[in-house]
N, C-alpha and C positions, 0 to 999 in steps of 0.2 A: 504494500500500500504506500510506502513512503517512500518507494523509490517511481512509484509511477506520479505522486505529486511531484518529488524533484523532475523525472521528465516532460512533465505537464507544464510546469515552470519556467523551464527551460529552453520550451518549443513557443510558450506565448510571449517572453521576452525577443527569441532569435525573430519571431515575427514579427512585434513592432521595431526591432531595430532593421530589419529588412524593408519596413513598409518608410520610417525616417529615410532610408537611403535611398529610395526609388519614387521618391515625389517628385511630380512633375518642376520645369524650370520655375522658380518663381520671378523669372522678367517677364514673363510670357503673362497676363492675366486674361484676354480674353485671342477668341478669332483674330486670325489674320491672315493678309496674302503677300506674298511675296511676287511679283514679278522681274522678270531678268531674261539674257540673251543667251542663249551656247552659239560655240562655233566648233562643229569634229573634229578635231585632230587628230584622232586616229581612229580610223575603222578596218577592222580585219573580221572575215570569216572566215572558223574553221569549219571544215569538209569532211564531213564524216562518210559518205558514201558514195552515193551516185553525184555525178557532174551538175545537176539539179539542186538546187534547196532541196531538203528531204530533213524529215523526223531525225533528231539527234543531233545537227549542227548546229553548229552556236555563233552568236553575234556576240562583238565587241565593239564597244563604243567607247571611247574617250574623247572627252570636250573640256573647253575652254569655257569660263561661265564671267559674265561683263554684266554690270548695271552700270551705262553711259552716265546714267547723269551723277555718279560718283564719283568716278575715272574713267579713264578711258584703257586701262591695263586690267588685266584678268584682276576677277575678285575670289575667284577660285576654281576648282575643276570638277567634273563629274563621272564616274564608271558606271556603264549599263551593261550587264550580259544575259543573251536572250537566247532562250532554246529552241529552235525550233519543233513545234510541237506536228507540224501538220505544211504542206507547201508555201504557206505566207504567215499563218500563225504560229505567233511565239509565245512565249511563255518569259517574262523578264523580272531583272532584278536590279535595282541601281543604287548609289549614293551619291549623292549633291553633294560636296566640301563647300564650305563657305566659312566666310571668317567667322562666325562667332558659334559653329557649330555644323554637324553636318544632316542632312536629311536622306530618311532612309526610303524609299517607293518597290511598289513592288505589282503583278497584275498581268494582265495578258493584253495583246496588240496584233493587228492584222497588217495596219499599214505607218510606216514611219512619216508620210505625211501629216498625218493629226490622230492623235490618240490621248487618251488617259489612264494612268496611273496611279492606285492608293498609294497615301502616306501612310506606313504602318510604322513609323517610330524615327529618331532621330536622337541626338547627344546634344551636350551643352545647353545650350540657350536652347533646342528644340528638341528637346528630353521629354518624352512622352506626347510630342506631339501627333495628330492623326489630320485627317483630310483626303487630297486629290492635287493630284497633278497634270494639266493639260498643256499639251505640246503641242505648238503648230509650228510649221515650217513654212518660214519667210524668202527664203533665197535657195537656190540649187549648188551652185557652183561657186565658191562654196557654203557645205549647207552649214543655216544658219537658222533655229528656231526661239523663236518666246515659248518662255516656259511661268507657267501662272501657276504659282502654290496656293491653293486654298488651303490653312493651317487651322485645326482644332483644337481645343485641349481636352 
């Protein structure tokens, strides 16, 4: 009996000190969005099969990420890798770097012209946050999209 109160004890202190360390940012206090530009700097696909897109290749995406009316120099960079699931559908997974923290998306996509992505988490300043991510493509050569964070808490 007194050693399942000492583990009972035990487990509701490890909790609330779990639950103190995983509160959301407190700069954050309500909605917000973010808008901003990428530009590719790297895209590579690997080829798992046939000469065709096909189920099990993967995308790679690396970008360059700008808000102009800050600077005019990267304000930080972004990783997307996307599986393909199906001959155009993918299956993706990204993070946003940004200075005061990074954003984590994740979701499915058919075409890189305009799509959406949940927010399913983030660090620093966007530690716990949730939403949606919409990408539209501004320019082709080279490509160049807005990218609109709708941020929750």
């Amino acid at each position: 009996m007194r050693k399942l109160l000492l583990l009972s004890g035990t487990l509701v202190g490890f909790a609330l000190l779990t639950g103190a360390v995983t509160q959301g940012s407190p700069s954050l206090t309500g909605p917000g969005t973010i808008r901003i530009t990428s530009l590719d700097s790297k895209v590579m696909v690997v080829n798992r099969g046939a000469a065709s897109r096909g189920t099990g290749d993967v995308l790679l995406v690396r970008q360059l990420l700008f808000n102009k009316g800050i600077r005019k120099t990267s304000i930080g960079h972004a990783e997307l890798v996307c599986t393909y699931t199906g001959p155009r559908a993918r299956q993706c997974n990204g993070t946003y770097s940004l200075p005061r923290g990074t954003i984590v998306v994740s979701g499915s996509l058919q075409y890189r012209d305009f799509f959406r992505l949940a927010v399913v988490g983030g660090t620093e300043l966007y530690d716990n946050v949730n939403g949606s991510l919409t990408v539209t493509r501004y320019t082709r050569k080279p490509r160049r999209e807005v990218l609109l964070f709708r941020l929750t808490i």
